[in-house]
C-alpha positions as CSV (number, residue, x, y, z in Angstrom):
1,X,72.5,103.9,89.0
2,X,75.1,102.2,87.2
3,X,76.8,103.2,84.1
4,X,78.7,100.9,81.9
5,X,81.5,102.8,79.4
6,X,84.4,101.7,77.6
7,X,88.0,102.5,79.0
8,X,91.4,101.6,78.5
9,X,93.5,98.9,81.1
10,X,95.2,101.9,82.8
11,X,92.1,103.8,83.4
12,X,91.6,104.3,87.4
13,X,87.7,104.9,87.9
14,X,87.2,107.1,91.3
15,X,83.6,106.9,90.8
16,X,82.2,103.8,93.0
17,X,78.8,103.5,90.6
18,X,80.5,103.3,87.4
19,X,81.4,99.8,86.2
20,X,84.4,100.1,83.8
21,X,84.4,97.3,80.4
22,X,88.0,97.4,79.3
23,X,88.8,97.7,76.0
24,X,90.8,95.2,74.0
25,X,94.2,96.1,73.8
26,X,96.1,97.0,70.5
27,X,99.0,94.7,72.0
28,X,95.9,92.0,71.5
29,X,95.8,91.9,68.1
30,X,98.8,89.2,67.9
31,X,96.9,86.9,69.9
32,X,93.7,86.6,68.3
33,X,95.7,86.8,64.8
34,X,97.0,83.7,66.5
35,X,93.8,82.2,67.7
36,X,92.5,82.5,64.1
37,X,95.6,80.8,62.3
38,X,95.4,78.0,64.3
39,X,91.8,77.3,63.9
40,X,92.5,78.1,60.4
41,X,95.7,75.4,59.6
42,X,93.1,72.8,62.0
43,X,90.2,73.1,59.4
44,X,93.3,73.2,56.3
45,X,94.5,70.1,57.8
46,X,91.0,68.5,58.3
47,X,90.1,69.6,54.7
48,X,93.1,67.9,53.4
49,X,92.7,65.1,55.2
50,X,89.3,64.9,53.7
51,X,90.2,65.6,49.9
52,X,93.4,63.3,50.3
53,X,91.6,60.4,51.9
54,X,88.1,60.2,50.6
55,X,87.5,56.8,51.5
56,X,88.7,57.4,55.3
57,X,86.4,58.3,57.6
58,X,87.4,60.9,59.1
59,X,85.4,61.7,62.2
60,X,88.0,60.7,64.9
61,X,90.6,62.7,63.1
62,X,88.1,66.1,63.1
63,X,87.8,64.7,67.2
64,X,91.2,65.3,67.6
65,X,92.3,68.4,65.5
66,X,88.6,69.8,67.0
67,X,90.6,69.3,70.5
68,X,93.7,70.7,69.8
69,X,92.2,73.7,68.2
70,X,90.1,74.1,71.4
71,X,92.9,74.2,73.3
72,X,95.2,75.8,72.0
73,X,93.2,78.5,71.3
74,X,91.7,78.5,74.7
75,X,95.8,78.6,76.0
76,X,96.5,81.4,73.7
77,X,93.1,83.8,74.9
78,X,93.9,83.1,78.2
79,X,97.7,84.2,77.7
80,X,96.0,87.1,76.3
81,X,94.0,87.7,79.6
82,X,96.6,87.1,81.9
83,X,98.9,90.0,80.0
84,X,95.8,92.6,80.3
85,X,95.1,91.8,84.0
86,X,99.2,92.1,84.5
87,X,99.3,95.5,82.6
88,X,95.6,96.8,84.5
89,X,97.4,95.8,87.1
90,X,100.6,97.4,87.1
91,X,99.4,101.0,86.0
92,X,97.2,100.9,89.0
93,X,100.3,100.4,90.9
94,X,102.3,102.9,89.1
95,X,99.4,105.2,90.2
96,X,99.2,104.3,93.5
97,X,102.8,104.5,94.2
98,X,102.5,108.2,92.7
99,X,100.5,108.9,94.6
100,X,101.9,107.4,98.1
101,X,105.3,109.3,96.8
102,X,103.2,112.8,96.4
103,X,101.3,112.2,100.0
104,X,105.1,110.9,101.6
105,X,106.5,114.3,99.7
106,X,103.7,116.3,100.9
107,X,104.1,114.7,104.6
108,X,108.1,115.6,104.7
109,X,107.5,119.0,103.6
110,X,105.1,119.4,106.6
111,X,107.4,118.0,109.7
112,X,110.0,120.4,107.7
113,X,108.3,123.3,108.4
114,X,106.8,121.9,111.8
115,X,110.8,121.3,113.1
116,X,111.8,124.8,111.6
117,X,108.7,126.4,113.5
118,X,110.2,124.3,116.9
119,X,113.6,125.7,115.9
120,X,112.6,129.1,115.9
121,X,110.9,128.6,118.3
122,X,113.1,127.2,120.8
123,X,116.2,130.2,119.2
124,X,113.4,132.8,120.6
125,X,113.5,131.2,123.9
126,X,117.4,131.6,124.0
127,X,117.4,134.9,123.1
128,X,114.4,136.0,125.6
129,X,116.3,134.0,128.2
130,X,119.9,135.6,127.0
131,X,118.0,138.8,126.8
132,X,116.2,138.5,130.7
133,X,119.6,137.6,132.2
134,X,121.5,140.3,130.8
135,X,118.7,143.0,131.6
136,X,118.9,141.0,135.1
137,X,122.9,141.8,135.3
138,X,121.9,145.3,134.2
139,X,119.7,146.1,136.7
140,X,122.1,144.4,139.2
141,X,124.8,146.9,138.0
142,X,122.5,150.2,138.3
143,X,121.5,149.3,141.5
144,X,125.2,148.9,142.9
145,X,126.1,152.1,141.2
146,X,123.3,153.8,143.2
147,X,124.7,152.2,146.1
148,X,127.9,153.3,145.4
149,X,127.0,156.6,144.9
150,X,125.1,157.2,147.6
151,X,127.9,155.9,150.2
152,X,129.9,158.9,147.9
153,X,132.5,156.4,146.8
154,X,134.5,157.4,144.3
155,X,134.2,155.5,141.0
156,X,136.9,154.1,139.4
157,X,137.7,155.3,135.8
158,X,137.9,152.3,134.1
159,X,133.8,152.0,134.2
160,X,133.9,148.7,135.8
161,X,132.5,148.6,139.7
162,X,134.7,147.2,142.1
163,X,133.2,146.4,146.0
């Protein structure tokens, strides 16, 4: 089902049903006020044009100043446009680049802890391996002192075995 609502430019609508009509903009307000002033001076000038003139006709003039008032108000609404779609546009960018920044943030934090897990990881593997070969050397060292005592050789008193 759709559902229409109002919202502002900046708005992001997650929802993939709901059709968002954007509100006119406060900064908007100058444009129409322009709009309006220039039809406004056209149908002054056309009026004057009329009173000053009465024995003119004055069709081709109300042609013409009909024209320009048609375009340039057409220039100025679509001036207008163009400056909503850039600002819809941008805060959905702003938006998105928050977001990429929170996800690239989020990402970093995650190979941080994955490469101090593989660092600790790989300084228990030293220390096992530092810890085997000295309990290797130690058992080396009992087992000549039981040779050495068994043959009844003396043992020197400096505590190291000699052969």
């Amino acid at each position: 089902m759709w559902r229409f609502r109002a919202a502002s430019p900046t708005e992001v609508s997650t929802d993939p049903d709901s059709v968002t009509l954007a509100s006119t903009p406060s900064s908007a307000i100058p444009y129409v006020a322009a709009a309006v002033i220039v039809v406004m001076s056209g149908l002054v000038a056309l009026l004057l044009l009329a009173e000053l003139r009465p024995a003119l006709d004055i069709t081709i003039a109300a042609g013409v100043v009909s024209a320009f008032i048609v375009s340039i108000t057409t220039g100025v609404l679509a001036f207008m446009k163009s400056q909503e779609t850039h600002k819809t546009v941008n805060s959905r960018m702003d938006g998105m680049l928050a977001v990429v920044r929170e996800l690239a943030h989020e990402r970093g934090l995650k190979e941080g802890r994955e490469t101090q897990a593989t660092a600790a990881a790989k300084t228990v593997a030293e220390a096992a391996e530092v810890v085997a070969r000295a309990a290797a050397t130690a058992a080396a060292a009992v087992a000549s002192a039981k040779a050495l005592d068994q043959n009844n050789l003396p043992v020197p008193p400096s505590g190291t075995i000699q052969p």
